[in-house]
Gaussian input, Z-matrix of N, CA and C with variables (Angstrom, degrees):
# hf/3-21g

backbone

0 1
 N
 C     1     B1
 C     2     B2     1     A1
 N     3     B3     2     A2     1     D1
 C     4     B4     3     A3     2     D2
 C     5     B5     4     A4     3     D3
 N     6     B6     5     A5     4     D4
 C     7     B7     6     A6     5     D5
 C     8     B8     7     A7     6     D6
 N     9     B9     8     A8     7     D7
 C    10    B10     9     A9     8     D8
 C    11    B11    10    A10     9     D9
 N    12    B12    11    A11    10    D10
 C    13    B13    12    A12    11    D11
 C    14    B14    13    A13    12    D12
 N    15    B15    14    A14    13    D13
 C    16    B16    15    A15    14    D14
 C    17    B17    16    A16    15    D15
 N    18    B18    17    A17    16    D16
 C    19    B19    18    A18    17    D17
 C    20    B20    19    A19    18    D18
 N    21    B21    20    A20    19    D19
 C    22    B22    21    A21    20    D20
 C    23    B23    22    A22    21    D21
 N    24    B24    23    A23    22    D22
 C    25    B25    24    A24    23    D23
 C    26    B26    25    A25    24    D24
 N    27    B27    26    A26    25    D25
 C    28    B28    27    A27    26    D26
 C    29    B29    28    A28    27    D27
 N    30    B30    29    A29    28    D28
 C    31    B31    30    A30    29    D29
 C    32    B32    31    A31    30    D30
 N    33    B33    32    A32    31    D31
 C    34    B34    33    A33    32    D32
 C    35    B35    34    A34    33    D33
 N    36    B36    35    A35    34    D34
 C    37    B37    36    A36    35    D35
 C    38    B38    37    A37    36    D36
 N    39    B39    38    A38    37    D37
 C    40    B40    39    A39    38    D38
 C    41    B41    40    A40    39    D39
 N    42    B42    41    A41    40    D40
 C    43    B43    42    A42    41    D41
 C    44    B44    43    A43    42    D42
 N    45    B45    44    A44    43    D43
 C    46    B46    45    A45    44    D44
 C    47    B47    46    A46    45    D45
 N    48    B48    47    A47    46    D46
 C    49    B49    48    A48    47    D47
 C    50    B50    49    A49    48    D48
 N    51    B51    50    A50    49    D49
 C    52    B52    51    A51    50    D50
 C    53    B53    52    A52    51    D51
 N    54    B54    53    A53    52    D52
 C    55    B55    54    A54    53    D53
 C    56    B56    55    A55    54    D54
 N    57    B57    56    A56    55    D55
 C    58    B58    57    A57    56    D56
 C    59    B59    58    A58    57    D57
 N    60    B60    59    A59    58    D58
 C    61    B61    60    A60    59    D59
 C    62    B62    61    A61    60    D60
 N    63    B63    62    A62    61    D61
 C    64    B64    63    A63    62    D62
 C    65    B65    64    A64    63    D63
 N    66    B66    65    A65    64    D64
 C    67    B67    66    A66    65    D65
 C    68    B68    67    A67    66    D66
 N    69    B69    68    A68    67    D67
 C    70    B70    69    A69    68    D68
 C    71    B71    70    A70    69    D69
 N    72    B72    71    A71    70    D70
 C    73    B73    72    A72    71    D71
 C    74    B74    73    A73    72    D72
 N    75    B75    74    A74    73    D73
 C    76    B76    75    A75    74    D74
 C    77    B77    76    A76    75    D75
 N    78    B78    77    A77    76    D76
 C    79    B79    78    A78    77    D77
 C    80    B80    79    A79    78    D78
 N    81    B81    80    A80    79    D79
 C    82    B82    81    A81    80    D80
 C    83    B83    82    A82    81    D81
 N    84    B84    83    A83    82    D82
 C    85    B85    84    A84    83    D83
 C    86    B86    85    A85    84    D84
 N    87    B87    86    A86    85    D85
 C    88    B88    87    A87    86    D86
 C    89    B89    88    A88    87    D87
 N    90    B90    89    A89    88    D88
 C    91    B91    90    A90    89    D89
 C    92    B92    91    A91    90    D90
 N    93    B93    92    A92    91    D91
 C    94    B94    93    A93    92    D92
 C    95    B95    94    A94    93    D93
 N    96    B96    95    A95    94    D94
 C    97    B97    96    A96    95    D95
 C    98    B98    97    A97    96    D96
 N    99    B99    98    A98    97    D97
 C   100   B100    99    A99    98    D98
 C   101   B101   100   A100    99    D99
 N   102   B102   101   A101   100   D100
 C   103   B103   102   A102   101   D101
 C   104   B104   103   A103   102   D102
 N   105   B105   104   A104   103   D103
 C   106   B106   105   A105   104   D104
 C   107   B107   106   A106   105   D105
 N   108   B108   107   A107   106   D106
 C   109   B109   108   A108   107   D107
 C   110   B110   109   A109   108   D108
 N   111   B111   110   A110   109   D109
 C   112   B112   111   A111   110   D110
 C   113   B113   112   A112   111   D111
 N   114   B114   113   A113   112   D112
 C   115   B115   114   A114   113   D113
 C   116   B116   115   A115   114   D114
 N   117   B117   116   A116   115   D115
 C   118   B118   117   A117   116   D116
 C   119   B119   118   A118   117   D117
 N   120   B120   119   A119   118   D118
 C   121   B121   120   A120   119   D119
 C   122   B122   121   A121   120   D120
 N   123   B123   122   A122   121   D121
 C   124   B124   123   A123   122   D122
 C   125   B125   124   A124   123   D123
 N   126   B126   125   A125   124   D124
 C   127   B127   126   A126   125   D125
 C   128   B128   127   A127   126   D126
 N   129   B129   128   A128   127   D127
 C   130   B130   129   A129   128   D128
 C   131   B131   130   A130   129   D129
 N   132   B132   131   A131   130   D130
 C   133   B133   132   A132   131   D131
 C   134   B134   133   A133   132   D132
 N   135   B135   134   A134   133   D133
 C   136   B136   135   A135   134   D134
 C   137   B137   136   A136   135   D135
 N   138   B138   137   A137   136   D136
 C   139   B139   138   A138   137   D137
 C   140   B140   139   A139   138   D138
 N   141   B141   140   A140   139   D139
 C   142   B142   141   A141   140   D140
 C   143   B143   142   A142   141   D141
 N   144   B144   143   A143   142   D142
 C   145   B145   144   A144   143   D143
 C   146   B146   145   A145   144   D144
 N   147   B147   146   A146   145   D145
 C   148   B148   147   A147   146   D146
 C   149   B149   148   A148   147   D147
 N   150   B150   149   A149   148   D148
 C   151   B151   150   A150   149   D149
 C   152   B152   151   A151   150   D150
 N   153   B153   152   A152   151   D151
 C   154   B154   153   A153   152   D152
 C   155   B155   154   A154   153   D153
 N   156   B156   155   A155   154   D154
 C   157   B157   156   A156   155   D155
 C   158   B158   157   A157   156   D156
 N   159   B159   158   A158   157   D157
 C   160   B160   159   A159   158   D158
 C   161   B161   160   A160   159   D159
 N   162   B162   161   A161   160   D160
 C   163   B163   162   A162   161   D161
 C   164   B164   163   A163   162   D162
 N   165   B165   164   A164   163   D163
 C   166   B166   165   A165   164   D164
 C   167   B167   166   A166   165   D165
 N   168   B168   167   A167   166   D166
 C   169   B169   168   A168   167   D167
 C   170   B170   169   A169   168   D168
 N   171   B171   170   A170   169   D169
 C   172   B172   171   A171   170   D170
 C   173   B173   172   A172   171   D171
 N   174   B174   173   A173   172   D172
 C   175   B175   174   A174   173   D173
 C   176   B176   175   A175   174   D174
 N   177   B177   176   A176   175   D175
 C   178   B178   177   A177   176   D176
 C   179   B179   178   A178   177   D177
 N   180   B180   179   A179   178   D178
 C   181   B181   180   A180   179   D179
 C   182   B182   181   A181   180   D180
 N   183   B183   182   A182   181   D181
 C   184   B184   183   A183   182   D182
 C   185   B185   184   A184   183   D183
 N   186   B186   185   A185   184   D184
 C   187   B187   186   A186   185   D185
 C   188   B188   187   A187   186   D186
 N   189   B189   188   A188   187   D187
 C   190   B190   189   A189   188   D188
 C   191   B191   190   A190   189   D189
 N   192   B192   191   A191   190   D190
 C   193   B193   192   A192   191   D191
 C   194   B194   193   A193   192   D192
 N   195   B195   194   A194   193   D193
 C   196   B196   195   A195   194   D194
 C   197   B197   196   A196   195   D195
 N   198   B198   197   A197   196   D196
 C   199   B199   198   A198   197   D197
 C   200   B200   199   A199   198   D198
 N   201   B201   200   A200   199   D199
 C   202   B202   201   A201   200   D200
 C   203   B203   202   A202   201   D201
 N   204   B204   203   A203   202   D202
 C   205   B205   204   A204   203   D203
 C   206   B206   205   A205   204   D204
 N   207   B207   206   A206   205   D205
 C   208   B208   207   A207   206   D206
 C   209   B209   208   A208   207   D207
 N   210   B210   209   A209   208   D208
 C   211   B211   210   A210   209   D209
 C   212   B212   211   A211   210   D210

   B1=1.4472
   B2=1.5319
   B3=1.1797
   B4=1.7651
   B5=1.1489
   B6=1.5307
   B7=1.5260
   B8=1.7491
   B9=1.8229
   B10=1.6321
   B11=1.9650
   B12=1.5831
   B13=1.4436
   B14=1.4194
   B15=1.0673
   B16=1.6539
   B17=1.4224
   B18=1.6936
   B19=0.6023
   B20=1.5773
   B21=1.6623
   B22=1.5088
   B23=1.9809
   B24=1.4308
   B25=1.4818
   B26=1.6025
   B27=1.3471
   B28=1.4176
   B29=1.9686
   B30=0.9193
   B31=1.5891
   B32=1.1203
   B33=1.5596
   B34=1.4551
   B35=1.4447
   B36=1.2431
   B37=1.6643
   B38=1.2944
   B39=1.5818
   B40=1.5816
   B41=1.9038
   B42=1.2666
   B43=1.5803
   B44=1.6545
   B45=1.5813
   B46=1.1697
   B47=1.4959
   B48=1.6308
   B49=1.3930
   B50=1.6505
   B51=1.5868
   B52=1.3494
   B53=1.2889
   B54=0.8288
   B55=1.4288
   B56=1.7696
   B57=1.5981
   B58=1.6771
   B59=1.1987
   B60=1.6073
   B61=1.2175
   B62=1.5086
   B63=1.9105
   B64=1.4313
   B65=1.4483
   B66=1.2506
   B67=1.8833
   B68=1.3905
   B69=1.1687
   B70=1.6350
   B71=1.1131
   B72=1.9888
   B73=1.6517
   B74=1.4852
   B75=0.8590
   B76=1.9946
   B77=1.6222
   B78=1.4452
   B79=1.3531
   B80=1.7547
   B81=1.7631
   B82=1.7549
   B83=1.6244
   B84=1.1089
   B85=1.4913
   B86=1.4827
   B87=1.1730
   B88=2.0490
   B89=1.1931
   B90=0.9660
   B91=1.2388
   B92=1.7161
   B93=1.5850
   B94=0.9837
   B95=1.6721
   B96=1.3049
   B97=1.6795
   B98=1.8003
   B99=1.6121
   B100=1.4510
   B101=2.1427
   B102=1.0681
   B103=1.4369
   B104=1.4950
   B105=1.6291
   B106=0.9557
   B107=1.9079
   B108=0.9219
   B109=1.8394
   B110=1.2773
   B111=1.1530
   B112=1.7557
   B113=1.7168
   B114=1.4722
   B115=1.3613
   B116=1.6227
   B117=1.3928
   B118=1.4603
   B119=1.5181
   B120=1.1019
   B121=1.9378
   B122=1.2876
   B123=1.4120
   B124=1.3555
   B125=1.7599
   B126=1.7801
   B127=1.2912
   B128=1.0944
   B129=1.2181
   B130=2.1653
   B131=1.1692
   B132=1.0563
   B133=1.7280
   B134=1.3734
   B135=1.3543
   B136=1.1664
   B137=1.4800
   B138=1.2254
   B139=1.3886
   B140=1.6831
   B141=1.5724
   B142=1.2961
   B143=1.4294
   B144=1.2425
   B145=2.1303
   B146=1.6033
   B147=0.9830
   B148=1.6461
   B149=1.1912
   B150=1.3440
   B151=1.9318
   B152=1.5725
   B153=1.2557
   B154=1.7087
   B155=1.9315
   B156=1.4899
   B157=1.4369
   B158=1.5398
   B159=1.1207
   B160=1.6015
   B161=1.6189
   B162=1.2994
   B163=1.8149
   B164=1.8645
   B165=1.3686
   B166=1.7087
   B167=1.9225
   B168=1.5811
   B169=1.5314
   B170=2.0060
   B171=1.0773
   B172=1.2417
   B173=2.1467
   B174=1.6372
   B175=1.2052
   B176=1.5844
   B177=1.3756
   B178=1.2062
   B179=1.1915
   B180=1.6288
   B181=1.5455
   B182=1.9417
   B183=1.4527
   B184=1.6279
   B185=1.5216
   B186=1.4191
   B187=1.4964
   B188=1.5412
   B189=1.6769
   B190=1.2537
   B191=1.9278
   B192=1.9322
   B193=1.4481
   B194=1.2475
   B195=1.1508
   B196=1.8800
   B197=1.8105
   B198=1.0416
   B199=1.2789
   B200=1.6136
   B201=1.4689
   B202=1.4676
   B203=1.8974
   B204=1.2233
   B205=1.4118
   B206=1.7787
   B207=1.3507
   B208=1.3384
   B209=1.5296
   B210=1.6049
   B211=1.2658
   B212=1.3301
   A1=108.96
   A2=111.41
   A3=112.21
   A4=118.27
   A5=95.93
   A6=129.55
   A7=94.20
   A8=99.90
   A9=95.10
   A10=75.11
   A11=91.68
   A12=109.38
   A13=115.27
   A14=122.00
   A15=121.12
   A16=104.34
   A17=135.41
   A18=114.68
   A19=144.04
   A20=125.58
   A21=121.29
   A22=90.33
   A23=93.38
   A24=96.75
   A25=117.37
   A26=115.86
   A27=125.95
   A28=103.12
   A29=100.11
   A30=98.08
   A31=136.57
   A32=103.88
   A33=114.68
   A34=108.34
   A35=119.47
   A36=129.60
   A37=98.03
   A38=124.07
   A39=115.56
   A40=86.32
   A41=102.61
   A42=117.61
   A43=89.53
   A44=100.81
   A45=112.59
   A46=102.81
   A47=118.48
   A48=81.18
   A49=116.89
   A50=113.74
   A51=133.55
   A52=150.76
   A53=94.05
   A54=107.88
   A55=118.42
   A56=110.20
   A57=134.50
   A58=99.59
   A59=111.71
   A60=107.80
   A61=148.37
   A62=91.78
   A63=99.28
   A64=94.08
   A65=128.03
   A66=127.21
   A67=98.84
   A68=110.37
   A69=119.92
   A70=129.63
   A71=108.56
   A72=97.04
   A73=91.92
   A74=114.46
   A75=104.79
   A76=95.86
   A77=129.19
   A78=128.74
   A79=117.69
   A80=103.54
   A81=107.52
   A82=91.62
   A83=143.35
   A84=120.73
   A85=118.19
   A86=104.26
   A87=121.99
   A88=97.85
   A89=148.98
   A90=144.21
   A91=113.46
   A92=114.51
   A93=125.67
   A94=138.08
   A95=72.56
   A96=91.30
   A97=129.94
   A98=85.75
   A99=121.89
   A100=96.21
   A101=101.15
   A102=109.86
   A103=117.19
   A104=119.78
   A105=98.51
   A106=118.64
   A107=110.34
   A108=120.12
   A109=96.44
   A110=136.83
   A111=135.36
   A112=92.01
   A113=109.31
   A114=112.64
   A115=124.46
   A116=114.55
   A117=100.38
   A118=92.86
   A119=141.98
   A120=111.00
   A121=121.95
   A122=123.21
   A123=125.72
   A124=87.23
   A125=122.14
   A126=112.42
   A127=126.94
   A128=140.78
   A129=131.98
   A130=104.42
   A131=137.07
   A132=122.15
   A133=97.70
   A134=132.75
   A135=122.62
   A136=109.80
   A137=114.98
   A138=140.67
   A139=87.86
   A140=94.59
   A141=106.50
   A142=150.86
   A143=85.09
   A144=112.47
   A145=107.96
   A146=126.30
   A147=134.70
   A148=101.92
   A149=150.75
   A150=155.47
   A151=90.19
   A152=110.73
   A153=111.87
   A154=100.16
   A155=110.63
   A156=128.37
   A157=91.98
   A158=129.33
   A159=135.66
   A160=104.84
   A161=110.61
   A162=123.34
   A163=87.72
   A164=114.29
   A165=119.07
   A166=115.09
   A167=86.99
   A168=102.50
   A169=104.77
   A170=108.93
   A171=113.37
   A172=112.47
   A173=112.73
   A174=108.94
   A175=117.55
   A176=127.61
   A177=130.63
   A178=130.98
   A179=120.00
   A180=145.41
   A181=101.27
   A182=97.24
   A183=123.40
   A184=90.69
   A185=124.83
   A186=133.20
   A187=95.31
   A188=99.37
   A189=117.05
   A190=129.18
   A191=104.07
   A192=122.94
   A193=119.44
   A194=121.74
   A195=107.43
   A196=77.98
   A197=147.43
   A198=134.00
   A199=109.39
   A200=105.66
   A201=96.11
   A202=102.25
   A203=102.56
   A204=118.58
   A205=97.15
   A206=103.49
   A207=106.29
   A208=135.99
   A209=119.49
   A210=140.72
   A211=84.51
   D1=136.38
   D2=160.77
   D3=-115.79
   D4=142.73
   D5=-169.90
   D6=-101.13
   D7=140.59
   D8=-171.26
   D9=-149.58
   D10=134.10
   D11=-179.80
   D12=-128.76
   D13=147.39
   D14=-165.84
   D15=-83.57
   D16=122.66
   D17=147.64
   D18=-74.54
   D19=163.59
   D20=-135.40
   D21=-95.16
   D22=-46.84
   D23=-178.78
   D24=-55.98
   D25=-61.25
   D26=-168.90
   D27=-92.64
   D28=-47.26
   D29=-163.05
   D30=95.50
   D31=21.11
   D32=-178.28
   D33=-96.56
   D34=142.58
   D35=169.54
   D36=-53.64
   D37=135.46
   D38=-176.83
   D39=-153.31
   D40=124.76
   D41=-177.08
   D42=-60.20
   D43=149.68
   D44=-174.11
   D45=-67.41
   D46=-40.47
   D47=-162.77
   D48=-112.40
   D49=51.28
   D50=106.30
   D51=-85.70
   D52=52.24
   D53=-162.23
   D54=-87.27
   D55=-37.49
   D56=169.32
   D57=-57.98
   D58=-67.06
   D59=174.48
   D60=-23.42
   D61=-57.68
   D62=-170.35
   D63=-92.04
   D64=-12.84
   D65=170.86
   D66=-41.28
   D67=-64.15
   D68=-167.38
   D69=-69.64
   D70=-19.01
   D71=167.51
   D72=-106.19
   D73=10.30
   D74=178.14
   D75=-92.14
   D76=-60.39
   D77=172.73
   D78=-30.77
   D79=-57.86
   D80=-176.55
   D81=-76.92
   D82=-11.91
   D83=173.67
   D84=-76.65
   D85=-43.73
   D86=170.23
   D87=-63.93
   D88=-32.03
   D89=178.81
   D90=-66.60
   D91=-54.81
   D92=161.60
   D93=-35.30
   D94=-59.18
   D95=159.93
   D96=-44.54
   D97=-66.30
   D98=161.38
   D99=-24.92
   D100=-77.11
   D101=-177.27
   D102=-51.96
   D103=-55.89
   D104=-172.15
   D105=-80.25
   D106=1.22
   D107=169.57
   D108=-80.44
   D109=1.03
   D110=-155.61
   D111=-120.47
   D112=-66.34
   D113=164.18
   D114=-48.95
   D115=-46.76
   D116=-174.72
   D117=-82.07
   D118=-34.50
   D119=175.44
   D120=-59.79
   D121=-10.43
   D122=-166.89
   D123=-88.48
   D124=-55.79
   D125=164.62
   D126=-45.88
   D127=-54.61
   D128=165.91
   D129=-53.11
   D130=-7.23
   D131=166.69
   D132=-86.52
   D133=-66.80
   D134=-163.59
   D135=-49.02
   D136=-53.95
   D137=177.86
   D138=-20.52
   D139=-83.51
   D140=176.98
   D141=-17.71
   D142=-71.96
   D143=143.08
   D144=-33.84
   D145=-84.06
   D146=-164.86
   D147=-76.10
   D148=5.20
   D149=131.99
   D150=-51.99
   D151=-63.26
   D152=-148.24
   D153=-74.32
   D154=-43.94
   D155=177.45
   D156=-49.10
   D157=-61.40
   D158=-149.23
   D159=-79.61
   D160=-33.00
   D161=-173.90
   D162=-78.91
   D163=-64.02
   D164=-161.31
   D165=-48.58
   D166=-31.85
   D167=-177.71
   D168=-81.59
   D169=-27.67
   D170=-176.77
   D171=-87.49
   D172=-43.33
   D173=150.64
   D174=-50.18
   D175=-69.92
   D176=175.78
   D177=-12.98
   D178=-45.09
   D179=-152.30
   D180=-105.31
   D181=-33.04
   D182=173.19
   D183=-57.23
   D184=-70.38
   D185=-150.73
   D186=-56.37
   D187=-70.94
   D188=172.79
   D189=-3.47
   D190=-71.23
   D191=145.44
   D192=-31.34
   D193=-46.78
   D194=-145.09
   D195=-101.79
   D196=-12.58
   D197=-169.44
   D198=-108.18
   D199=-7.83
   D200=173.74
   D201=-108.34
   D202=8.15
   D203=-177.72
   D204=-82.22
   D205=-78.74
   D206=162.93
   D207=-18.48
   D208=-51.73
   D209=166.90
   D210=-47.73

């Protein structure tokens, strides 16, 4: 008879007696994951950063003009 148990991470039906097995590539895959959602937020911040760096330097230079225009 086979026994089939849900796994908690993924949710796949996984026969009981693979179960070590798929712990261990289901664990290093979540893990993986884990990283790359970790990596791409660290990229939209930067992203982020150098939008706002690139706009602040470009208002800045705007202000800059219209006040030596004025003079």
């Amino acid at each position: 008879m086979e026994y089939l148990i849900i796994c908690r991470i993924c949710n796949q039906s996984i026969n009981i007696n693979l179960m070590d097995i798929h712990n261990q590539t289901c664990r290093h895959n979540a893990e993986q994951r884990k990283k790359l959602v970790q990596l791409n937020l660290q990229v939209a911040r930067l992203c982020e950063k150098a939008y706002m760096k690139k706009h602040r330097n470009s208002f800045e230079t705007r202000i800059k003009i219209v006040i030596v225009k004025i003079q």
